[in-house]
C-alpha positions in Angstrom: -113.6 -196.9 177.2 -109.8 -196.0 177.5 -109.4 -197.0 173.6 -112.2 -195.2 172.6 -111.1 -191.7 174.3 -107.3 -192.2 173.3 -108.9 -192.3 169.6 -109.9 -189.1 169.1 -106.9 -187.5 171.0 -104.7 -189.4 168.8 -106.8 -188.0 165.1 -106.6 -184.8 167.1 -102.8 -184.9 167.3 -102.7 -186.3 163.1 -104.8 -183.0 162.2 -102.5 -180.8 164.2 -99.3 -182.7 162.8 -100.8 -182.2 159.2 -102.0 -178.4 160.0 -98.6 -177.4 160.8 -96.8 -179.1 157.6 -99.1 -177.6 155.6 -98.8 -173.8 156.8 -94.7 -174.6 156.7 -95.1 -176.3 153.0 -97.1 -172.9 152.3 -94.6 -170.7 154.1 -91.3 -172.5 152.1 -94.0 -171.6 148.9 -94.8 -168.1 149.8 -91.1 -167.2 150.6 -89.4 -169.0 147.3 -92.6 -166.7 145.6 -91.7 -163.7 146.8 -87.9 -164.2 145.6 -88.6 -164.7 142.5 -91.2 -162.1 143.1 -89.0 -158.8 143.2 -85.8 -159.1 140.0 -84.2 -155.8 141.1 -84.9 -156.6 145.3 -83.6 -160.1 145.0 -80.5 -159.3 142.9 -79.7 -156.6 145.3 -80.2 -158.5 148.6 -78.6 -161.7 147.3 -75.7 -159.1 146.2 -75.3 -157.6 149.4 -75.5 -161.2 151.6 -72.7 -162.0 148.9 -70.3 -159.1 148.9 -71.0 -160.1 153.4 -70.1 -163.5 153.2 -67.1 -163.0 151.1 -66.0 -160.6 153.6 -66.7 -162.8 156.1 -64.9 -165.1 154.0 -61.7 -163.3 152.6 -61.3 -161.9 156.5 -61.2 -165.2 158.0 -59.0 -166.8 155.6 -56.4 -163.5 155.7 -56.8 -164.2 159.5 -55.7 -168.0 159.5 -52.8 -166.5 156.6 -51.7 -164.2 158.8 -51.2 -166.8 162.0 -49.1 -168.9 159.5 -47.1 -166.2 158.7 -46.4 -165.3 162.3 -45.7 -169.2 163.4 -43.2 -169.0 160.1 -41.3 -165.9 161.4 -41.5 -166.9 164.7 -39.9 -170.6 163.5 -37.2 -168.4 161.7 -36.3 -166.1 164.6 -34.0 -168.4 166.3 -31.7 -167.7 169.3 -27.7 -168.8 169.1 -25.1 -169.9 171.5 -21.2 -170.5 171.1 -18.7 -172.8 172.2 -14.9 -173.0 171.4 -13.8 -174.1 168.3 -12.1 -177.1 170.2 -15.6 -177.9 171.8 -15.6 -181.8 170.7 -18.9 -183.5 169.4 -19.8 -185.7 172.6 -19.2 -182.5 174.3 -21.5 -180.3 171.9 -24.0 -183.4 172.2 -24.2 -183.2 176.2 -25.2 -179.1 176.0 -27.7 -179.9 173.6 -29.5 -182.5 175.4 -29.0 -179.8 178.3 -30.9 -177.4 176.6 -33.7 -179.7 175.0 -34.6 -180.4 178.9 -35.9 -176.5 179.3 -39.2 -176.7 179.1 -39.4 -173.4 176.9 -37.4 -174.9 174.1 -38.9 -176.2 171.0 -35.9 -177.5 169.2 -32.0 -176.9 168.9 -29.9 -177.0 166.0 -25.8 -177.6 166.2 -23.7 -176.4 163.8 -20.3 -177.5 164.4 -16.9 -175.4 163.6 -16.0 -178.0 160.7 -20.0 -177.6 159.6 -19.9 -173.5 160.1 -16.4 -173.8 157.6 -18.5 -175.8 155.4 -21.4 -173.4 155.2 -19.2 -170.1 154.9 -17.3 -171.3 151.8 -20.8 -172.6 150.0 -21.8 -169.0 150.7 -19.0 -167.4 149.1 -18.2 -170.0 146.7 -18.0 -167.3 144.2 -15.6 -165.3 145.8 -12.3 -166.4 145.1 -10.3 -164.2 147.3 -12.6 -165.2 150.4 -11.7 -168.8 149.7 -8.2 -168.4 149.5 -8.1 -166.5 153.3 -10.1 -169.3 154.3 -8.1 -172.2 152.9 -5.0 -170.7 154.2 -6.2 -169.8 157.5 -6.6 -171.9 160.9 -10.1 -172.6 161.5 -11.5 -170.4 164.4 -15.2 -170.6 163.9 -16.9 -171.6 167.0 -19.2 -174.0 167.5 -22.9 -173.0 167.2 -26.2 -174.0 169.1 -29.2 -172.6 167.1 -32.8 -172.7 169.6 -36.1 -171.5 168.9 -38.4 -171.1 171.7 -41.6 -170.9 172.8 -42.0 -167.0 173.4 -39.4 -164.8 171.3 -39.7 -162.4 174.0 -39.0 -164.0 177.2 -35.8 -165.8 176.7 -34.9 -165.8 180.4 -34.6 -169.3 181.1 -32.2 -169.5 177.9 -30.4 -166.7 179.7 -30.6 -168.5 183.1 -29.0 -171.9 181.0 -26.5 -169.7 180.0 -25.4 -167.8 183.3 -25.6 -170.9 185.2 -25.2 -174.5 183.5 -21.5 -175.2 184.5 -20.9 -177.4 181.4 -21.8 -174.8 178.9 -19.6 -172.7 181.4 -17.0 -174.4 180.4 -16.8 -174.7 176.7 -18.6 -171.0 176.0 -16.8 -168.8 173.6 -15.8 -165.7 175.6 -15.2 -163.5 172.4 -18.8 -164.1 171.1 -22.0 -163.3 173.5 -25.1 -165.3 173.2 -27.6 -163.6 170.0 -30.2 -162.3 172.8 -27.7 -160.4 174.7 -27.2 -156.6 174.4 -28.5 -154.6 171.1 -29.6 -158.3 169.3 -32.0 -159.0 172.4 -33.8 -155.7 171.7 -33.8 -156.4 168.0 -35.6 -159.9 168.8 -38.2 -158.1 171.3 -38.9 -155.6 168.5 -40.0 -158.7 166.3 -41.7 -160.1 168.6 -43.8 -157.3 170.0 -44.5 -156.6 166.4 -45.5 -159.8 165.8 -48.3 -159.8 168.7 -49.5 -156.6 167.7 -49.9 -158.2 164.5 -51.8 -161.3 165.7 -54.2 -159.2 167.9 -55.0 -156.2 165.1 -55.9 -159.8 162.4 -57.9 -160.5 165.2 -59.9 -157.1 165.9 -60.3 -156.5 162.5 -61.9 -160.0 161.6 -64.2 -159.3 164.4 -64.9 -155.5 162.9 -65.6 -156.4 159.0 -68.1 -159.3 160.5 -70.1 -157.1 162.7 -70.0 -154.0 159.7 -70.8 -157.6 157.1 -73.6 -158.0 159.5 -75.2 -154.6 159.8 -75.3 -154.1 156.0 -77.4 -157.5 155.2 -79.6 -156.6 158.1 -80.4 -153.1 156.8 -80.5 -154.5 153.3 -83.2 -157.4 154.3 -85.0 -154.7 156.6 -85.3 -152.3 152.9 -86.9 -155.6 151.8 -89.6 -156.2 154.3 -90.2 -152.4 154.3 -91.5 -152.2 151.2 -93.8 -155.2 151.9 -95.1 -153.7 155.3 -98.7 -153.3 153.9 -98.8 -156.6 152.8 -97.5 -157.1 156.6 -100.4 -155.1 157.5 -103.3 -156.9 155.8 -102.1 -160.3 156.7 -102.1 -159.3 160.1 -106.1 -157.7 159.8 -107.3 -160.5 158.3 -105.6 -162.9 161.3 -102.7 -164.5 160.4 -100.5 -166.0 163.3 -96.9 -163.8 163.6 -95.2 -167.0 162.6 -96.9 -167.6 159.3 -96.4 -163.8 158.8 -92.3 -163.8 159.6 -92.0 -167.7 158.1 -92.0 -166.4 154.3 -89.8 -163.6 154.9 -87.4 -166.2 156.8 -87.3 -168.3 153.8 -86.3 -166.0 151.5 -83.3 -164.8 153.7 -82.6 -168.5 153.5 -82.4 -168.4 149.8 -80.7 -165.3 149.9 -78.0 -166.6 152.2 -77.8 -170.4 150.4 -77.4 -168.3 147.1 -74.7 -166.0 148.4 -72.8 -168.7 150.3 -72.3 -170.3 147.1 -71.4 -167.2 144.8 -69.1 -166.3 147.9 -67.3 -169.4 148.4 -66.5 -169.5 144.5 -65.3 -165.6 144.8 -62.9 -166.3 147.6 -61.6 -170.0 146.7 -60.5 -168.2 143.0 -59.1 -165.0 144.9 -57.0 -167.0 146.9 -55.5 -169.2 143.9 -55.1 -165.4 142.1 -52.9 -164.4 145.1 -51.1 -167.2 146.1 -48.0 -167.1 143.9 -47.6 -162.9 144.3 -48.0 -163.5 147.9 -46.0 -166.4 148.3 -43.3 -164.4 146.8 -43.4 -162.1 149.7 -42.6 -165.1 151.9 -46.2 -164.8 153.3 -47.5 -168.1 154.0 -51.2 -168.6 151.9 -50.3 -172.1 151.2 -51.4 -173.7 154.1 -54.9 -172.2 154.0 -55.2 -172.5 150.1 -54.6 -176.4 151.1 -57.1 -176.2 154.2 -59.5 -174.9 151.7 -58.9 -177.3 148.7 -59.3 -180.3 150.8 -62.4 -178.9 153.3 -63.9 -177.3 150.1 -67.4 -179.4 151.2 -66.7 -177.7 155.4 -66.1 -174.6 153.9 -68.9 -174.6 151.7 -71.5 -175.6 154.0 -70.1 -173.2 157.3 -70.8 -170.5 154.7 -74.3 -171.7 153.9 -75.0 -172.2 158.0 -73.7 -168.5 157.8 -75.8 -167.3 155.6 -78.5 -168.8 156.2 -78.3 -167.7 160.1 -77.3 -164.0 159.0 -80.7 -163.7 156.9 -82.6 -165.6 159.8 -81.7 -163.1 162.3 -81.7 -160.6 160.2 -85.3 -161.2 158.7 -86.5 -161.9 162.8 -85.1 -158.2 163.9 -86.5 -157.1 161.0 -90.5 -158.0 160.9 -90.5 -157.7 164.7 -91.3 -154.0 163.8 -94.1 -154.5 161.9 -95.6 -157.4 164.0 -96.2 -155.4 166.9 -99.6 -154.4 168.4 
């Protein structure tokens, strides 16, 4: 008795299963039908969702440029400590391991008097006047401790190492203040400060061209369905279930978005390459992202088709939920 009741439940099930595969077979049909349906529509729409996702695109690429481009000027903007000329190596070598023990350091650099010598004549090599003042006179360069740290604008542990560590103390140059001292430590805050106002505008406008991106396809996909609200209309009079109704109009925001993404991806892979040498020029740092990009290509491509495809989704749900109600 149990086998034969559990029969009929289970071809119950199998006609449900195969009901539903059929009406989302029909749906995929119907919605690839009406793209190809509409030649002036669908190259509009698919334009739009394009000219969106390569914002989308283009703004969050610029974005990831323009962190590089701050980590590079923050990597250049270094802070500098002296010692006497007479400050030996071992010596120099003890205040550097001093200073790599603050926790807000990130590296140091020593350039030693007979180094700094070095450098200055390679700099004016093609000054021959400057080298003769320099060959003839007694080396009084000091020694020099180049840091970066974490935060260009809170060096105050640096400045604590400095007022207090008793071995710098004692080999510090007294003619030459540390580089964060005075009129150079307002210089560095200006970078700085310009530097986060920097990061945080990349990041409001990213977040501004998405949402404006967003608004267009939505209106754009809404001009779409509009034009088919009587065909809304009858469906609905003759009894067709809301899902089979919005299902079509999902699917061709799907192919709208899957066609875009692709058109999209192309556009902004090529506009980087275009801009990479002019920027690069203007020390602004594309090539990480143009390498990101290159090697992801398949990552990119396919967050851009999730995109799209999620863009035309909601946008196509919003949409028909006018139409659809009672």
């Amino acid at each position: 008795m149990a086998k034969k009741n559990t029969e009929p439940k289970a071809l119950a099930q199998n006609k449900q299963t195969r009901r539903k595969w059929l009406t989302f077979v029909r749906m995929c049909r119907y919605g690839v039908n009406n793209f190809s349906r509409n030649a002036w529509l669908t190259i509009a729409a698919t334009a739009v969702m394009t000219i969106t996702l390569l914002i989308i695109f283009i703004t969050l690429a610029a974005r990831q440029v323009l962190v590089d481009t701050i980590a590079t000027i923050k990597d250049r903007v270094d802070m500098s400590i002296y010692v006497q000329t007479d400050t030996t190596n071992g010596e120099a070598k003890q205040i550097q391991d001093e200073i790599e023990k603050l926790p807000s350091v990130r590296s140091v650099t020593y350039i030693s008097p007979q180094q700094a010598r070095t450098n200055f004549a390679n700099e004016n090599k093609a000054d021959a006047q400057t080298l003769d003042a320099l060959n003839e006179a007694t080396n009084k360069l000091p020694g020099t401790f180049r840091i970066n740290i974490e935060d260009i604008n809170n060096p105050s542990e640096l400045d604590n190492f400095v007022k207090t560590n008793q071995l710098y103390k004692q080999h510090a140059d007294p003619d030459r203040p540390a580089s964060f001292e005075g009129g150079r430590r307002t210089a560095i805050q200006n970078i700085g400060s310009w530097v986060d106002f920097a990061e945080r505008a990349g990041i409001g406008a990213s977040i501004i061209f998405i949402i404006i991106s967003s608004l267009i396809i939505f209106n754009t996909i809404r001009m779409a369905i509009f034009n088919r609200k009587e065909e809304i209309q009858m469906m609905k009079l003759i009894g067709a279930d809301r899902s089979f109704i919005r299902g079509p109009f999902i699917v061709e925001a799907v192919v709208y978005g899957v066609i875009a993404a692709v058109i999209a991806t192309v556009l902004g892979v090529v506009t980087l390459y275009a801009s990479k040498d002019t920027l690069t020029r203007y020390d602004v740092a594309i090539n990480g992202t143009v390498q990101g990009v290159t090697v992801y290509i398949a990552f990119v491509l396919l967050g851009m088709i999730v995109a799209g495809a999620l863009i035309g989704i909601v946008s196509s749900l919003l949409a028909t939920r006018k139409y659809l109600k009672i």
